[in-house]
C-alpha positions in Angstrom: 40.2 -8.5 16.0 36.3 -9.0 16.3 35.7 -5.4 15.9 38.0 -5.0 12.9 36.2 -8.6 11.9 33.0 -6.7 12.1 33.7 -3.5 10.3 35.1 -5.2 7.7 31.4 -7.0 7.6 30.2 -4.1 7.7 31.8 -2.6 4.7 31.4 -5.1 2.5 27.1 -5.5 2.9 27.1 -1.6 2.9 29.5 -2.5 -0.8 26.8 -5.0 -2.1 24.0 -2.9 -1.0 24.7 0.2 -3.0 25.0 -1.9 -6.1 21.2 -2.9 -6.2 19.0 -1.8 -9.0 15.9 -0.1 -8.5 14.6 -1.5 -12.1 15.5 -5.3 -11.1 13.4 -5.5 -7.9 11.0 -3.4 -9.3 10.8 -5.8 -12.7 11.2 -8.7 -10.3 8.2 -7.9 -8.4 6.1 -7.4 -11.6 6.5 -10.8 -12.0 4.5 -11.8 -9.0 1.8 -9.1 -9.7 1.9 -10.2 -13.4 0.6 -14.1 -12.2 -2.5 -12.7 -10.7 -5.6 -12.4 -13.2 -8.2 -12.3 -11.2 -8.8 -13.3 -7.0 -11.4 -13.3 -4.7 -10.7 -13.1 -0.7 -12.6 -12.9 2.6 -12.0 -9.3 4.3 -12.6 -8.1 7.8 -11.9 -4.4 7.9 -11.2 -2.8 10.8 -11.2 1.0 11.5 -9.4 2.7 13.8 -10.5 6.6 12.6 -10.8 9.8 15.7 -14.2 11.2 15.6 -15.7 8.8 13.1 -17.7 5.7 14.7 -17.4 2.5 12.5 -18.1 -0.6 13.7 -15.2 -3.8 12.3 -16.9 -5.3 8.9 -17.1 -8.2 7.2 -17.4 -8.7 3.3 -15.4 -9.8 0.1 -13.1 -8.5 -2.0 -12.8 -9.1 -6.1 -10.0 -8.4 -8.4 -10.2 -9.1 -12.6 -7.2 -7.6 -14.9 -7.1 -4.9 -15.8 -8.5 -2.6 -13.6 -11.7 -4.2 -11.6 -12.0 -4.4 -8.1 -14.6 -4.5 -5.7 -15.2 -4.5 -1.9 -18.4 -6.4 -1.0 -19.6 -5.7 2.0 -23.0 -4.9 4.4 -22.8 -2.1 6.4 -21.5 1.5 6.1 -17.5 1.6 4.7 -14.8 3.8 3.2 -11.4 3.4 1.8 -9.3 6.3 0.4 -9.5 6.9 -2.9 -6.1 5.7 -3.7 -6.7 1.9 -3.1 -4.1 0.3 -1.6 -4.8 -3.0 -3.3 -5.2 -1.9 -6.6 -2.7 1.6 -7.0 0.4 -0.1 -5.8 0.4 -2.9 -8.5 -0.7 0.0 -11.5 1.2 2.3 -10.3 4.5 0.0 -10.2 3.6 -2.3 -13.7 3.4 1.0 -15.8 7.2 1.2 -15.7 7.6 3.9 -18.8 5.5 6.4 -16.5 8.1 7.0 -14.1 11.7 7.4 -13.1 13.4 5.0 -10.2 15.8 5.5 -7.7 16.8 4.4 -4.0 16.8 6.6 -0.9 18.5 4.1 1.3 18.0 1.1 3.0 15.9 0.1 6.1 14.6 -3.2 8.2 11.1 -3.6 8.0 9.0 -6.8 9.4 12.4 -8.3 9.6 13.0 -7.4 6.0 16.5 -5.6 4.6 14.3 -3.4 2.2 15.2 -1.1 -0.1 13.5 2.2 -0.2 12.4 2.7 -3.8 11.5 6.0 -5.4 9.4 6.5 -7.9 9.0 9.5 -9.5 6.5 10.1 -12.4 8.0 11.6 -15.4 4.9 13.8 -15.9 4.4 17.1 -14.6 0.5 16.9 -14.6 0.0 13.0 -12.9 -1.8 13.0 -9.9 1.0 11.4 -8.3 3.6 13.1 -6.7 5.9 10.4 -5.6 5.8 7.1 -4.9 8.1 5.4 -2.0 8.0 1.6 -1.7 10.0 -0.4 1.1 10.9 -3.6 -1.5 12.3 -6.9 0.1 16.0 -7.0 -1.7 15.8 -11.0 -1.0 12.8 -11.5 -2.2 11.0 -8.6 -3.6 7.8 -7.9 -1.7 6.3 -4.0 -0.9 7.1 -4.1 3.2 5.3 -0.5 3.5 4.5 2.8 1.2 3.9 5.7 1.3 2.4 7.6 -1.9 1.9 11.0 -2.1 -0.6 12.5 -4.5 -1.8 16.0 -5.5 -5.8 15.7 -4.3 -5.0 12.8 -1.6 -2.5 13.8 0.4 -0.3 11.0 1.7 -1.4 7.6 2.2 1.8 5.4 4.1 0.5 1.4 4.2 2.3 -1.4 5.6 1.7 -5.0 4.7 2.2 -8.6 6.2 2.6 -11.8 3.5 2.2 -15.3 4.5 0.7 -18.4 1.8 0.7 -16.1 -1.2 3.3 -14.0 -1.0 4.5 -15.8 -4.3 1.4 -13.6 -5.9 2.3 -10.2 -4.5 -0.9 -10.2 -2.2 -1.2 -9.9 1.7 -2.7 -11.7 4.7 -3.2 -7.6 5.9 -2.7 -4.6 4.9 -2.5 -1.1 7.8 -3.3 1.8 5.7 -2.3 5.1 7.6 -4.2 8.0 6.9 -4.6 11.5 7.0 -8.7 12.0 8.9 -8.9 15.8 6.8 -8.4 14.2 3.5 -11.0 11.0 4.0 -14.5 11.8 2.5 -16.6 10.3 5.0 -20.0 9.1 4.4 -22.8 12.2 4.6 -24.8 9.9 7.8 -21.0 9.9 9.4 -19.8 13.6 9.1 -21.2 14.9 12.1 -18.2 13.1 13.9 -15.5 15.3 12.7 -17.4 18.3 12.3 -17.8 18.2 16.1 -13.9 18.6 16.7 -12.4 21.6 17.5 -10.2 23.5 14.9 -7.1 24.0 15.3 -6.3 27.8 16.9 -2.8 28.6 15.2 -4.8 28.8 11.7 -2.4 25.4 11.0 -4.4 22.7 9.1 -4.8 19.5 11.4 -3.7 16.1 10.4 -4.6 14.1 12.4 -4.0 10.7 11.2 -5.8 7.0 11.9 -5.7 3.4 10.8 -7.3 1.2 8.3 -6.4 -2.4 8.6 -7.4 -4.8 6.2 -7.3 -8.9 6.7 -7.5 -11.2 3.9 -8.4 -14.8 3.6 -9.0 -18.0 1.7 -7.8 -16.2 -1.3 -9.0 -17.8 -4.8 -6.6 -17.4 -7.3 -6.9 -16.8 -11.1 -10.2 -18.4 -11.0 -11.7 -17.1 -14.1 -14.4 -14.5 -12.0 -17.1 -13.2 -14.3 -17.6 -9.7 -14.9 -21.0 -10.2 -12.9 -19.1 -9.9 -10.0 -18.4 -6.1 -10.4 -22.2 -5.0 -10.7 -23.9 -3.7 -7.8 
């Protein structure tokens, strides 16, 4: 009787599962990016890259709608050029750019998350597709993993804590691919000094990013003075 019990469960979330909508988590988290006008954070990045010495940083990190963002920081740093912070809430808002669908389903931090695709209805975008893990309780981007024409693919995975109501972290684990990260001149030496690969088959050879945010200020009316250098 359990068993049947549990099948029958089992049937039924597998039921209400295939009836969410791609478009309502999506428009759903919109509304937490959509609160967000401008923040400021603490940041301690840490890198985790083969054959490129960086030493863990600390600095700050600005946001102002539209577009701005800045990492502030002393010290020698690089991010990939599809910023984690910033791409994901662009990419998601501009909903008329793409198409969206689900994959499937799959646990993340705990999380029954749908795995959304987005596809860009564009044939020249720089994006190629777009895959978000999205919290179907509460809609929050678990991890992603965008693929891009010049970029390669970049997967990220995130943690929430106080202001998960605004869409942004306590960290961020970007995954990336060491061949497609344009390393500082000084630092280059590093990779050049590995050994290629003997079958002729481009390496890729991934590392880690992780990014830690704190004593976020929210919607604090930052002046565009923050965005010179």
């Amino acid at each position: 009787m359990k068993k049947l019990l549990s099948i029958l469960l089992l049937f039924v979330s597998l039921q209400s599962l295939a009836g969410v909508d791609p478009k309502l988590l999506v428009r759903e988290l919109n509304k937490k990016f959509s609160q967000v006008i401008d923040y400021k954070a603490d940041l301690y990045m840490e890198f985790n890259l083969p054959g490129v010495k960086m030493k863990n940083l600390k600095g700050k990190v600005v946001f102002k709608k539209p577009n701005k963002f800045k990492i502030k920081a002393k010290g020698i740093f690089f991010l990939p050029k599809q910023n984690p912070m910033q791409n994901m809430s662009e990419m998601l808002i501009d909903t008329n750019s793409y198409t969206s669908i689900i994959s499937g389903y799959e646990t993340v931090e705990g999380k029954n998350c749908a795995i959304v695709n987005i596809i860009p209805l564009k044939a020249q975008d720089e994006l190629i597709l777009g895959k978000f893990w999205i919290d179907i309780k509460n809609p929050l981007v678990y991890k992603s993993q965008i693929t891009t024409k010049n970029n390669g693919t970049i997967e990220t995975k995130s943690v929430y804590g106080n202001f998960m109501k605004y869409a942004l972290p306590e960290k961020i684990i970007v995954k990336v691919e060491i061949n497609r990260v344009k390393v500082p001149k000084m630092m280059s030496v590093d990779l050049n000094k590995k050994s290629k690969p003997k079958t002729g088959i481009e390496s890729k050879e991934t590392g880690t990013i992780q990014l830690n945010f704190s004593n976020y200020t929210i919607n604090g009316h930052l002046s565009d003075a923050e965005f010179i250098d």
